[in-house]
N, C-alpha and C positions, 0 to 999 in steps of 0.2 A: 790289482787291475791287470788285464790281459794286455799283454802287447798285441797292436793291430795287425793284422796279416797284410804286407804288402804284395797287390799285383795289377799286374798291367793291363788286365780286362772284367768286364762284368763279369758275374758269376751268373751261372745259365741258372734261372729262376725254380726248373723242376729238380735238375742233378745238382748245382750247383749251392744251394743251401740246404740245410737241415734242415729237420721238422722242432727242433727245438731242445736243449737238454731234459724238458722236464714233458716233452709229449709221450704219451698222449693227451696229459691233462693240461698242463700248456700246450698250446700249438702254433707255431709260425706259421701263418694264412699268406700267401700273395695272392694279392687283391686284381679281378684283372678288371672287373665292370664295378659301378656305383648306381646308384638310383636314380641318378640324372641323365644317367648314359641315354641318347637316342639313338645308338647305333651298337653293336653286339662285339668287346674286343675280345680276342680270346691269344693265348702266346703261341707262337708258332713255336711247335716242338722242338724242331731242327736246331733252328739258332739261337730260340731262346728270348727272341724279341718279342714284344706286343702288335698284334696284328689285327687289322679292322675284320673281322669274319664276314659279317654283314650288315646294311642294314635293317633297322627294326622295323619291318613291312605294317605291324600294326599297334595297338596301345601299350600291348604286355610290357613290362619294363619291371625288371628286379627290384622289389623294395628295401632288400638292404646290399653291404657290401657283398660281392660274391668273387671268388677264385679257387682255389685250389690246395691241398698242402704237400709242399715240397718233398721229393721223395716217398710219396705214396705213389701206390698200383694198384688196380680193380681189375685182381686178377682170379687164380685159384680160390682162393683162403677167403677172398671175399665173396666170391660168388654159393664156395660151398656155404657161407654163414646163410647167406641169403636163401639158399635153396632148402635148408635145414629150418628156418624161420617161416617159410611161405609154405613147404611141401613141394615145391615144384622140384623137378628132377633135372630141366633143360637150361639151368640157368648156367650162363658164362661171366665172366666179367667183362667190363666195356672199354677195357686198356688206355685206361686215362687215369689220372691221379684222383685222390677221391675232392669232391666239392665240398667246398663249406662254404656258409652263409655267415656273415658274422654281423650281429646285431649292433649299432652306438649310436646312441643321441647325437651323436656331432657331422655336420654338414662336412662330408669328404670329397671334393669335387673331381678328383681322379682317380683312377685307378694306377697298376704299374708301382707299386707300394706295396711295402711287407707288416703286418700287423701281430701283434700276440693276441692270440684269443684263448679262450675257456668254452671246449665245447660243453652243450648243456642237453645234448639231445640228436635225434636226426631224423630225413623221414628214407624208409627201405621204397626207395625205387625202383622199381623194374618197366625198364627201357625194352616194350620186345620185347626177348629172354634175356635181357643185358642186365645186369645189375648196377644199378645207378646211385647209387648212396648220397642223400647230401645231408650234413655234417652241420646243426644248427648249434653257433658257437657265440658269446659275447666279446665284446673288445674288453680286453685286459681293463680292469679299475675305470671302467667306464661309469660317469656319474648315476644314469637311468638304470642302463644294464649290467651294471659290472658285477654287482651280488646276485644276480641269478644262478642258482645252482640244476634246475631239472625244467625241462620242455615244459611241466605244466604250469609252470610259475608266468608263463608269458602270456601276454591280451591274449582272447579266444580271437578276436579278430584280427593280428597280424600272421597267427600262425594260420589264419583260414586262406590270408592275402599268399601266404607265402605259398601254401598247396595249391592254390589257383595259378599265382605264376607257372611252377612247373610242371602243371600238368595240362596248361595249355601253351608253353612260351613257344614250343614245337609244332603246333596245330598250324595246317598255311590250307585255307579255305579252297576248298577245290581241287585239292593235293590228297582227299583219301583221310579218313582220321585215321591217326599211327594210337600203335596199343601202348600206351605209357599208362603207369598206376602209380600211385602210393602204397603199397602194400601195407607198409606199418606203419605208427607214429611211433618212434622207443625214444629212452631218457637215456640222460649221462650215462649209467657204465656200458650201456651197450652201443654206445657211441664211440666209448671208449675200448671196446672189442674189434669194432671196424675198421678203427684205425689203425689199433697193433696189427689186424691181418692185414691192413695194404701197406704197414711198412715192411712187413716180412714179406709179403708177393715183392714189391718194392728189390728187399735185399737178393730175393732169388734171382730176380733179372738181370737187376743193375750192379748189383752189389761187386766186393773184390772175388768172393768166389765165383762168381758167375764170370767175370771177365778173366779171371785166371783160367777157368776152364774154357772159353774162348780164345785168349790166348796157346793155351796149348792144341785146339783143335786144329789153329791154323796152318802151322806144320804138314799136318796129316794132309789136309787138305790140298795144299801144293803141291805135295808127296805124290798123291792121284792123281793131279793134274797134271804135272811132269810126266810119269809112267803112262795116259791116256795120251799126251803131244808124242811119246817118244813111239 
C-alpha cells in the first residue's frame, strides 16, 4: 500500500491530478456538472475551484456525468487528428482539456468529484474551426454500464440524447445559430488516440520541459528589459 502524500492544500483539479496510471484506458474524470444540475458549473482555471458559469436559460441539461480529464489539452496533436479525420485544413484546438461524459446507473447528486472511467467511444466535435472532442466513457465496474466495451453497444436512444445535448446546449434563441457539428461518431481505440494526443499537447505546455524552458527564457527576458530601462 502506498504511503499517502501529505499536503496542506487541494490539488488544482486540471494540473494538479493525473490522468490515471493506466490512462488512456482508464481515466481519472473530474466531474464538474450532473444531470440534475439546473445551472452550468464549470472550474475556474485559475484557482482551480468550481465556479457557477451560468445559468441554464433553457431545458437542455446533460444527461450523464460530464467534466473533463486532468492534464489533457485540445491543442496541436489534437486538432491535427481531427483535421486529418474531417479534411478540414482550418482546424485549431479549443485550449481546454478534453471532455468526457461518463455513463452510470447511479443517482450522483453533485459534481466537484473525481471518478475512474473506461472510455468506450467519443463524438469529433468541431466548435467553429475549434475542435471539440467529447470523450464517451463508463463508470469503472458500474452495475448497468461497467462491461461496455465500444459506442455501439449503447441505447440508440441515449446516444441520440447525448448528440442532441451538444449540439444544441450552446444554441441561445435570437443570439445567431453558432456552427457546431458532430463530425464523427468513432469507438474505443480511437478514443483512445485522442486522449494520448491531448496528454502530449498536455505535456508540451505544461509539462517539466516546457516549464524548464520557461524558466530559462526568463533570464533572457530581464536581460532586455534591464538593457531597454538602461
Amino acid at each position: 500500500m502506498k504511503k499517502p502524500v501529505q499536503t496542506t492544500s487541494q490539488a488544482h483539479p486540471w494540473h494538479g491530478i493525473t490522468p490515471g496510471e493506466e490512462a488512456p484506458s482508464i481515466v481519472t474524470a473530474y466531474i464538474e456538472i450532473v444531470p440534475t444540475d439546473a445551472v452550468k458549473y464549470e472550474l475556474d482555471k485559475e484557482s482551480g475551484i468550481l465556479k457557477l458559469d451560468r445559468p441554464q436559460r433553457f431545458s437542455s441539461q446533460c444527461p450523464t456525468l460530464y467534466g473533463f480529464i486532468p492534464q489533457t489539452y485540445c491543442d496541436e496533436l489534437v486538432a491535427k487528428r481531427c483535421a486529418e479525420r474531417t479534411g478540414r485544413k482550418d482546424i485549431l484546438g479549443d485550449k481546454d482539456p478534453i471532455d468526457i461524459c461518463v455513463l452510470t446507473e447511479k443517482v450522483i447528486s453533485n459534481g466537484n468529484l473525481l471518478v475512474r472511467a473506461v472510455p468506450i467511444g467519443g463524438f469529433r466535435m468541431v466548435d467553429g474551426n475549434e475542435a471539440d472532442d467529447k470523450i464517451i466513457a463508463v463508470l469503472e465496474s458500474d452495475l448497468v454500464y461497467g462491461e461496455l466495451q465500444h459506442i455501439a453497444q449503447l441505447p440508440r436512444a441515449l446516444l441520440d440524447r447525448l448528440k442532441h445535448y451538444f449540439l444544441t446546449y450552446k444554441q441561445i434563441p435570437g443570439e445567431g445559430k453558432r456552427s457546431v457539428e458532430i463530425a464523427e461518431v468513432y469507438d474505443q481505440p480511437e478514443a483512445l488516440e485522442v486522449i494520448k494526443r491531448s496528454m502530449k499537447d498536455y505535456e508540451r505546455l505544461y509539462g517539466p520541459k516546457a516549464n524548464m524552458t520557461e524558466s530559462r527564457a526568463r533570464p533572457a527576458r530581464k536581460a532586455r528589459t534591464r538593457a531597454r530601462a538602461s
